[in-house]
C-alpha positions as CSV (number, residue, x, y, z in Angstrom):
1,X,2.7,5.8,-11.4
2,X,0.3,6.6,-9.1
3,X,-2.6,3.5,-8.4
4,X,-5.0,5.4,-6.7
5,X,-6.1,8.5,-5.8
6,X,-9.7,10.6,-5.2
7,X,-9.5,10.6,-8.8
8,X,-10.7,7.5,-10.3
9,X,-12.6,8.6,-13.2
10,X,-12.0,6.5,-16.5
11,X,-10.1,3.9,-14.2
12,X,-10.3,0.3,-15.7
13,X,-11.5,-2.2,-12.9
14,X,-11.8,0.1,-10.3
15,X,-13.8,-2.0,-7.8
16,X,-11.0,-5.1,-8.1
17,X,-8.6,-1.9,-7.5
18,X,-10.1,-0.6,-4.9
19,X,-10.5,-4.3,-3.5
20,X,-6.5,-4.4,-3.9
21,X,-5.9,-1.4,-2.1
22,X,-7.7,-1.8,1.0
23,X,-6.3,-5.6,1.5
24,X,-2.7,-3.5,1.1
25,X,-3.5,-1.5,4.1
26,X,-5.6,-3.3,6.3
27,X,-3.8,-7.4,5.7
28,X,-1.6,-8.5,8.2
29,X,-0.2,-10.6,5.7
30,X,3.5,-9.4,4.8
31,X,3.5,-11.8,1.6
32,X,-0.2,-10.6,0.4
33,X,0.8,-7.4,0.9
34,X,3.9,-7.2,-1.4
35,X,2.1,-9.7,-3.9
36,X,-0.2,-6.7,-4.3
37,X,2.2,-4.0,-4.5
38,X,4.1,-5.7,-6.8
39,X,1.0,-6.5,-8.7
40,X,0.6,-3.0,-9.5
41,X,3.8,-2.3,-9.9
42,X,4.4,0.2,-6.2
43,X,7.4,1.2,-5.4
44,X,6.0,3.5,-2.9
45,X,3.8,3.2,0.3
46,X,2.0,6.3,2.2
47,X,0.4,5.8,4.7
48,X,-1.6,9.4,5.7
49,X,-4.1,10.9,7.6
50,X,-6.8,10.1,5.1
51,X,-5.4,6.5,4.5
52,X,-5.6,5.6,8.1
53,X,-8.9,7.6,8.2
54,X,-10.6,5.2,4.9
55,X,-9.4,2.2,5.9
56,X,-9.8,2.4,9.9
57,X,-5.9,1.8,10.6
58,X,-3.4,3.7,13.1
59,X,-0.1,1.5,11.0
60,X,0.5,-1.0,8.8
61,X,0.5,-4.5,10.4
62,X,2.9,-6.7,8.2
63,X,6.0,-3.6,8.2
64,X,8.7,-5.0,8.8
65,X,12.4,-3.3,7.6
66,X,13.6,-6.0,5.5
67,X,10.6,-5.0,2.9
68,X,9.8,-1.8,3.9
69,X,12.7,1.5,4.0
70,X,10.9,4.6,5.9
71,X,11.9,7.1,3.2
72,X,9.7,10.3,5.0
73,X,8.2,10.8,8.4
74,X,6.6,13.2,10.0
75,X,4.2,13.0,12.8
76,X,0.9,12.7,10.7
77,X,2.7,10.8,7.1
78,X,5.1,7.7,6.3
79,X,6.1,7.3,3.1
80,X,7.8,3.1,2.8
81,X,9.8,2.5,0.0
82,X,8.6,-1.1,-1.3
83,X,12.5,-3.5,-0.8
84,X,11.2,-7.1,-1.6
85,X,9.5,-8.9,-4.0
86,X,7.1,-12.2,-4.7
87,X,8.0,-14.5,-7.5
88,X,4.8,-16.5,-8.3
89,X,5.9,-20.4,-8.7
């Protein structure tokens, strides 16, 4: 599933989504970060010319390799495969 895209016509809650979003890529929290993700239900990460352009970033703070696989590189994209997961108490 795809969260978010260019295309957020008929999206329900888009503002608290695009709220979400922006705290996944620019938090340097590792733990708010997956929370998030796992919120909406992302197994995926990219991180992409455009995503470092909208949200003023060069990486992602919080990676680390125990949550995060690189799955595809090249020099301009990262795609993370999303390894752990938050259980709320």
């Amino acid at each position: 599933m795809n969260v978010m895209d260019s295309n957020f016509l008929l999206i329900n809650n888009i503002n608290q989504l695009y709220e979400d979003v922006s705290s996944i890529y620019t938090t340097f929290s590792q733990t708010e970060a997956v929370k998030l993700l796992n919120k909406h239900k992302v197994d995926y990460l990219v991180l992409s010319p455009r995503v470092k352009k909208e949200f003023d970033i060069e990486k992602l703070a919080y990676f680390s390799r125990q949550c995060f696989e690189i799955v595809y590189r090249t020099e301009q994209i990262k795609i993370y495969k999303v390894l752990c997961h938050v259980e709320e108490i």
